[in-house]
C-alpha positions as a Markdown table, in Angstrom:
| # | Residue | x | y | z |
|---|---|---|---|---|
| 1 | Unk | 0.0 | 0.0 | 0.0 |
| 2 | Unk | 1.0 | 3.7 | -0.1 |
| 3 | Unk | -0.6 | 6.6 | 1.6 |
| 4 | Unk | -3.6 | 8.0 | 0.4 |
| 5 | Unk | -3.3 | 11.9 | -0.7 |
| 6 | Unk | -5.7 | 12.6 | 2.4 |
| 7 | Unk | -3.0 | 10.6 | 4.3 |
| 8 | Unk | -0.1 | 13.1 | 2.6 |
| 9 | Unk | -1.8 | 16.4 | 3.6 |
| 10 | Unk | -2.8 | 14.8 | 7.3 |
| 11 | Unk | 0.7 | 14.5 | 7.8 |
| 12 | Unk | 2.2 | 17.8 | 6.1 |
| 13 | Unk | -0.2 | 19.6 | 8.6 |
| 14 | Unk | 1.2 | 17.2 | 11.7 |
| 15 | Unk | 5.1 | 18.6 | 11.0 |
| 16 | Unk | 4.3 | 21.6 | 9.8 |
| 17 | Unk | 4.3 | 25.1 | 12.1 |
| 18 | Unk | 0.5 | 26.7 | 12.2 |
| 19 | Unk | -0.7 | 28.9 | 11.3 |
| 20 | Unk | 0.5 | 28.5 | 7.7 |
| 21 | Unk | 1.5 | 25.0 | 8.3 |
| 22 | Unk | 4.4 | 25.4 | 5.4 |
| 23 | Unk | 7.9 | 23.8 | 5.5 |
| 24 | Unk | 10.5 | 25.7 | 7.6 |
| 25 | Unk | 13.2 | 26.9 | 5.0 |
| 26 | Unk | 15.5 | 27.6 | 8.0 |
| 27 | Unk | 16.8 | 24.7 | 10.2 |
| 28 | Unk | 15.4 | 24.9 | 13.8 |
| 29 | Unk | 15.2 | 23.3 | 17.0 |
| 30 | Unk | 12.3 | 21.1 | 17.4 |
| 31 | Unk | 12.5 | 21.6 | 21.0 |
| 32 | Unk | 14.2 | 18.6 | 21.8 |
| 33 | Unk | 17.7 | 19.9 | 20.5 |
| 34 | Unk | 17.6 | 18.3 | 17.4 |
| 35 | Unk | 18.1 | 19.8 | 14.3 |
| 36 | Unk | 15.0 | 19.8 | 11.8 |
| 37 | Unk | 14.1 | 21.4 | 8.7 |
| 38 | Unk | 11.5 | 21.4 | 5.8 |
| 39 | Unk | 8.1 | 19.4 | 7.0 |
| 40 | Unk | 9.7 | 17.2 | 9.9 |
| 41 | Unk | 13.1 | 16.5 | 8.1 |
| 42 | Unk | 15.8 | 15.7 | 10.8 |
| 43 | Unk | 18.9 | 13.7 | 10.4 |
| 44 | Unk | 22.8 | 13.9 | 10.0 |
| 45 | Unk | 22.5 | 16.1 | 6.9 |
| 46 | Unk | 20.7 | 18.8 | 8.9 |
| 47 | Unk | 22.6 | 21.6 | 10.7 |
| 48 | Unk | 21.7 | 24.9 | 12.1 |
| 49 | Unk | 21.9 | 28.0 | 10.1 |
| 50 | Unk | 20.9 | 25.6 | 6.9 |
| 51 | Unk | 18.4 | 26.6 | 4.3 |
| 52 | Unk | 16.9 | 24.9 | 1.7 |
| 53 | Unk | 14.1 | 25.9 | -0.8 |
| 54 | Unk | 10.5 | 25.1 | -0.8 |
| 55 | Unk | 11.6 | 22.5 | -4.3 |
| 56 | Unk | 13.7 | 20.7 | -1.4 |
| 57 | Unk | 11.4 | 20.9 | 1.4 |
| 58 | Unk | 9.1 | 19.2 | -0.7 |
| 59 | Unk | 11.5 | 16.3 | -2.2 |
| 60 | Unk | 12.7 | 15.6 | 1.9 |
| 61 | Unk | 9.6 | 15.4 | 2.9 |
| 62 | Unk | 8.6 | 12.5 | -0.2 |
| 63 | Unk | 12.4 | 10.8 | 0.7 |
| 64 | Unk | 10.8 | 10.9 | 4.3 |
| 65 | Unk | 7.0 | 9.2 | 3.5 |
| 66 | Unk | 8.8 | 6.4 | 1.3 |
| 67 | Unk | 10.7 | 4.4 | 4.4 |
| 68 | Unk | 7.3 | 4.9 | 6.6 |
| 69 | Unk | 5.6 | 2.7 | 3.9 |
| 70 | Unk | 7.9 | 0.7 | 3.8 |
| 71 | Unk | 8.3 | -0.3 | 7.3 |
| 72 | Unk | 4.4 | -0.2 | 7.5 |
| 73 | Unk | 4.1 | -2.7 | 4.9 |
| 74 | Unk | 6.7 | -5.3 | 5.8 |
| 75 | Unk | 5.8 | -5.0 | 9.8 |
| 76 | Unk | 2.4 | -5.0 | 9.9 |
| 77 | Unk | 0.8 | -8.6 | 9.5 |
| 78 | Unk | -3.4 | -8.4 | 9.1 |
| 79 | Unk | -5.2 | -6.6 | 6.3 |
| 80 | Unk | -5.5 | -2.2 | 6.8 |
| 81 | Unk | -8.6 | -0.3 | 5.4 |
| 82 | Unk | -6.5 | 3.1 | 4.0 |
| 83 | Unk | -7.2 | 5.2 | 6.8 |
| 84 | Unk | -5.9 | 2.9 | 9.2 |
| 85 | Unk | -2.5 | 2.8 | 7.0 |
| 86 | Unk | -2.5 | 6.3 | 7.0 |
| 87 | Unk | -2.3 | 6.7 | 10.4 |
| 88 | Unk | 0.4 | 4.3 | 10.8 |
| 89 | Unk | 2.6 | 5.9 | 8.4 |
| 90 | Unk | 2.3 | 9.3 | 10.2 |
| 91 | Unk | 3.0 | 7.5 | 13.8 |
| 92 | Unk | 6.4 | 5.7 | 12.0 |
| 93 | Unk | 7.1 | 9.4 | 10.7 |
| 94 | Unk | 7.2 | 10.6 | 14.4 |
| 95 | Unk | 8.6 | 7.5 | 16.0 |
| 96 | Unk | 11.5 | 6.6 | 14.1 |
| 97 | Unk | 10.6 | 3.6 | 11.5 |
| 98 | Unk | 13.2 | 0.9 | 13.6 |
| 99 | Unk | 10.9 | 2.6 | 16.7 |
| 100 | Unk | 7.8 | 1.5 | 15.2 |
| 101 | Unk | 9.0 | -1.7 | 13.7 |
| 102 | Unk | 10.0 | -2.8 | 17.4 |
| 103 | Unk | 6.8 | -1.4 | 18.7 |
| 104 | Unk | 4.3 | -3.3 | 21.0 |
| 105 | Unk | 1.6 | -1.9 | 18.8 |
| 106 | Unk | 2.9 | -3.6 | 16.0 |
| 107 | Unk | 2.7 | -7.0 | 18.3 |
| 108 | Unk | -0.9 | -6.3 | 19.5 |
| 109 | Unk | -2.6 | -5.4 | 15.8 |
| 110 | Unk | -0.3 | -8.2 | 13.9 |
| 111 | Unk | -2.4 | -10.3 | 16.8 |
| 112 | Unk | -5.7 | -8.8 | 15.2 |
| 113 | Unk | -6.3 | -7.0 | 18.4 |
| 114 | Unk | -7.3 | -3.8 | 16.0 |
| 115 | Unk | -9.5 | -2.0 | 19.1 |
| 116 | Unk | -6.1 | -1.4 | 21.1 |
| 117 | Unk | -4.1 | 0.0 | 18.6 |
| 118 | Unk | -5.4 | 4.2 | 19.7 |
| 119 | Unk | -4.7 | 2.8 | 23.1 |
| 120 | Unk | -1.1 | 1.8 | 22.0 |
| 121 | Unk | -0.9 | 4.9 | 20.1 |
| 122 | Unk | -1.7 | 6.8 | 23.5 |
| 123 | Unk | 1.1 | 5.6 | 24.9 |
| 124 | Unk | 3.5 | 7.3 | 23.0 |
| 125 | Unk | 3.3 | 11.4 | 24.3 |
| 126 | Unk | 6.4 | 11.5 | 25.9 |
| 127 | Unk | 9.3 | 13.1 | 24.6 |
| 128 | Unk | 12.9 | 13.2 | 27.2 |
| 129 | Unk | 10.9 | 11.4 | 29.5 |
| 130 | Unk | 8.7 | 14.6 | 30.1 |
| 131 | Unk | 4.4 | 14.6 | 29.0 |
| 132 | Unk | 4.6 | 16.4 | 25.8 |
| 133 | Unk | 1.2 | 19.1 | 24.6 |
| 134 | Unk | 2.0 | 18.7 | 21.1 |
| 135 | Unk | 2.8 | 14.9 | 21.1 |
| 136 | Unk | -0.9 | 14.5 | 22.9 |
| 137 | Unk | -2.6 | 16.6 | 20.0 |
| 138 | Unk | -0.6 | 14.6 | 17.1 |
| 139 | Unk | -1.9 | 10.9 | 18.8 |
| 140 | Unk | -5.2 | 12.4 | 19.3 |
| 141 | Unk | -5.2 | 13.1 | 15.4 |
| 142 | Unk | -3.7 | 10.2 | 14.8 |
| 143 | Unk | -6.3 | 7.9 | 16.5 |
| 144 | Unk | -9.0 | 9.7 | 14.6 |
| 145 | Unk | -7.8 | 9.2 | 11.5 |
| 146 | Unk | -7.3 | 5.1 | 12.6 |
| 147 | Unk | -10.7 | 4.9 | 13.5 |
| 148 | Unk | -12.3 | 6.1 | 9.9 |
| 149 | Unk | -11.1 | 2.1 | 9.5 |
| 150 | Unk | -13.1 | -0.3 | 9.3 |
| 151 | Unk | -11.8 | -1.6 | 12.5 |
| 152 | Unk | -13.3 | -0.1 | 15.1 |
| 153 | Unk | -13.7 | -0.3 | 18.7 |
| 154 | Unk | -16.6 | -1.8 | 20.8 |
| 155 | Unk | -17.9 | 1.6 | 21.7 |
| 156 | Unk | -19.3 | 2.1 | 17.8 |
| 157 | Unk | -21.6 | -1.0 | 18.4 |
| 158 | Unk | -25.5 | 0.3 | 19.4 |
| 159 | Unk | -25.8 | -1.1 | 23.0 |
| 160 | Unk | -29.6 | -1.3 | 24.6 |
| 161 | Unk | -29.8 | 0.9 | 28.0 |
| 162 | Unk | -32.4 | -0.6 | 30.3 |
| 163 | Unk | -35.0 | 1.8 | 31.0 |
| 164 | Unk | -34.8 | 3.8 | 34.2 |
| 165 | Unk | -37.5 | 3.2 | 36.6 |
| 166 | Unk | -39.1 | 6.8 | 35.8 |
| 167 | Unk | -39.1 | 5.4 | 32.2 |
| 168 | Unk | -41.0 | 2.2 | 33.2 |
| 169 | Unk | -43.2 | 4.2 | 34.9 |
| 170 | Unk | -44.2 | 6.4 | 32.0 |
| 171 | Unk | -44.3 | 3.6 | 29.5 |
| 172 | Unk | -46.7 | 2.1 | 32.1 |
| 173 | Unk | -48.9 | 4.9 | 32.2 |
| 174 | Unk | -49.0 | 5.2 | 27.9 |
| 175 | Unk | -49.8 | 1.6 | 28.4 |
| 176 | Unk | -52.7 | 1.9 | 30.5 |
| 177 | Unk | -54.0 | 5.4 | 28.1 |
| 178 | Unk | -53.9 | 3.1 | 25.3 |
| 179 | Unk | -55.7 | 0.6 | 26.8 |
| 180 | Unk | -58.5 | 2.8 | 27.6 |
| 181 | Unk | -58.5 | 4.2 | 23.8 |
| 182 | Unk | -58.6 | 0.4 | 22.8 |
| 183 | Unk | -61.6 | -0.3 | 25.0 |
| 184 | Unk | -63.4 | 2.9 | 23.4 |
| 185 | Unk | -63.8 | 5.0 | 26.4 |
| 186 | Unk | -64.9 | 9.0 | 25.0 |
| 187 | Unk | -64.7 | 11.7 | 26.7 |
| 188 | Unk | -69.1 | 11.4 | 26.6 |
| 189 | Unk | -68.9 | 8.2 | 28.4 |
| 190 | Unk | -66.6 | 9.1 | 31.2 |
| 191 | Unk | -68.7 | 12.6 | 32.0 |
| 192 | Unk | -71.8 | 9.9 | 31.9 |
| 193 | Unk | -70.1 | 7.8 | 34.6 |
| 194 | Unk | -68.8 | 10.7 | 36.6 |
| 195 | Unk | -72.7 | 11.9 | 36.4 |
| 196 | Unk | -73.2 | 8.2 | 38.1 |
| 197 | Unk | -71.1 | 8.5 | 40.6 |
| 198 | Unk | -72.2 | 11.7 | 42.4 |
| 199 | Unk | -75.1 | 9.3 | 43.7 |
| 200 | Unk | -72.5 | 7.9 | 46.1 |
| 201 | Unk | -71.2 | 11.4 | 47.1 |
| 202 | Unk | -72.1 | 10.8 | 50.1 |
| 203 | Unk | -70.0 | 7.4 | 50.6 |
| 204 | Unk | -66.7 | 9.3 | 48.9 |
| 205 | Unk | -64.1 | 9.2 | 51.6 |
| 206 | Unk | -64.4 | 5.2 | 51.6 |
| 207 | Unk | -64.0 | 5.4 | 47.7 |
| 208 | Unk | -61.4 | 7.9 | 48.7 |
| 209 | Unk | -59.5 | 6.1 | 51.4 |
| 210 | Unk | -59.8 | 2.8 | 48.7 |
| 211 | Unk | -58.6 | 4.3 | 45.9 |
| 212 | Unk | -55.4 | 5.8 | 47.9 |
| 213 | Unk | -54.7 | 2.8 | 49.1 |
| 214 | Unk | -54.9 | 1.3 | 45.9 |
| 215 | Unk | -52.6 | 3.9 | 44.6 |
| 216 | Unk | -50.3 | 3.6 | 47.2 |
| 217 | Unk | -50.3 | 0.0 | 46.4 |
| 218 | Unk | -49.4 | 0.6 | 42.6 |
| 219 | Unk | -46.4 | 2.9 | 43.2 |
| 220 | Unk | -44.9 | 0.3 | 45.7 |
| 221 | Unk | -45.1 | -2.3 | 42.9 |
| 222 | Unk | -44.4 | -0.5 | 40.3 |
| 223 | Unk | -41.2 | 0.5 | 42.3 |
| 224 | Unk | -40.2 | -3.4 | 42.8 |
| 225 | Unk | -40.8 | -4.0 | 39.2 |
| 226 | Unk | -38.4 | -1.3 | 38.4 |
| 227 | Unk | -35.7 | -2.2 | 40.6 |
| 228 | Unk | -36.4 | -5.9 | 39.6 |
């Protein structure tokens, strides 16, 4: 495989300086006292005080991808969608090819474990032994572009959630509306039954007392069904 022109321009933005994300012409100091130039370029033909024209920048960068695919290609085992190549390439770029070569990540996907490979990538944000911002950022980007694969992790998979017991409750109570819609009880027939009942008025606080007990009794078993 080779990587993709989206994989190309993921990566030129990656070792590139924002805001303009263009090659540095002038050799600087990457922060960790090495020597770098171009998009990323570092190495024993590097010095500081060196320039170099975009034209080079450009042909570094393309000597640079070309060893990344390589390595990806020969060390990794089990079949890659492109994105997932993609992002491999750009982690080799940062690492060091022998780096990623030697890598456990390169142990745990060539053992088809493809859902710990942004964990493994994670892992690698240090730089001199010290937590590094930008390092963080680049695996973050680099972990999104893995997972436009089609290996995935779990956490893409649709996963029923039980209701909650406030949800049981209200489906309950649609339940029992329908139920009375099904039986065809209007809005006519419950005024003629109200009209029925005010003949007991004078009985109401035993209907009362009843039908508070009753409701008491539906709460507590709805409230064990819930929990059940």
């Amino acid at each position: 495989m080779n990587i993709s022109p989206e994989g190309i321009a993921a990566l030129y933005r990656r070792e590139c300086k924002p805001p303009n994300f263009e090659p540095e012409l002038t050799a600087y100091d990457d922060g960790y006292g090495n020597a770098t130039i171009g998009c990323g370029h570092t190495g024993a033909d590097v010095h500081f005080g060196q320039t170099i024209t975009r034209e080079q920048a450009d042909a570094l960068f393309k000597s640079d991808i070309g060893p990344c695919e390589a390595t990806v290609t020969e060390s990794v085992k089990v079949p890659l969608r492109q994105p997932e190549f993609d992002c491999l390439c750009s982690f080799a770029f940062s690492i060091g090819v022998g780096a990623f070569a030697r890598s456990t990540l390169v142990k745990v996907l060539n053992a088809g474990k493809y859902d710990q490979v942004p964990k493994e990538l994670s892992r690698w944000v240090y730089s001199g032994g010290k937590l590094s911002n930008g390092l963080v950022n680049r695996r973050n980007s680099e972990i999104g572009q893995w997972t436009r694969g089609a290996f995935v992790s779990s956490a893409t998979v649709p996963v029923d959630v039980p209701p909650s017991p406030v949800a049981k409750i209200e489906n309950w109570l649609r339940g029992l509306g329908s139920a009375a819609l099904g039986l065809g009880v209007t809005g006519d027939q419950l005024k003629s039954a109200g009209n029925d009942l005010q003949g007991l008025a004078p009985h109401w606080h035993w209907f009362g007392a009843v039908g508070v007990a009753l409701f008491a009794l539906g709460v507590v078993w709805a409230l064990r069904k819930a929990r059940a």
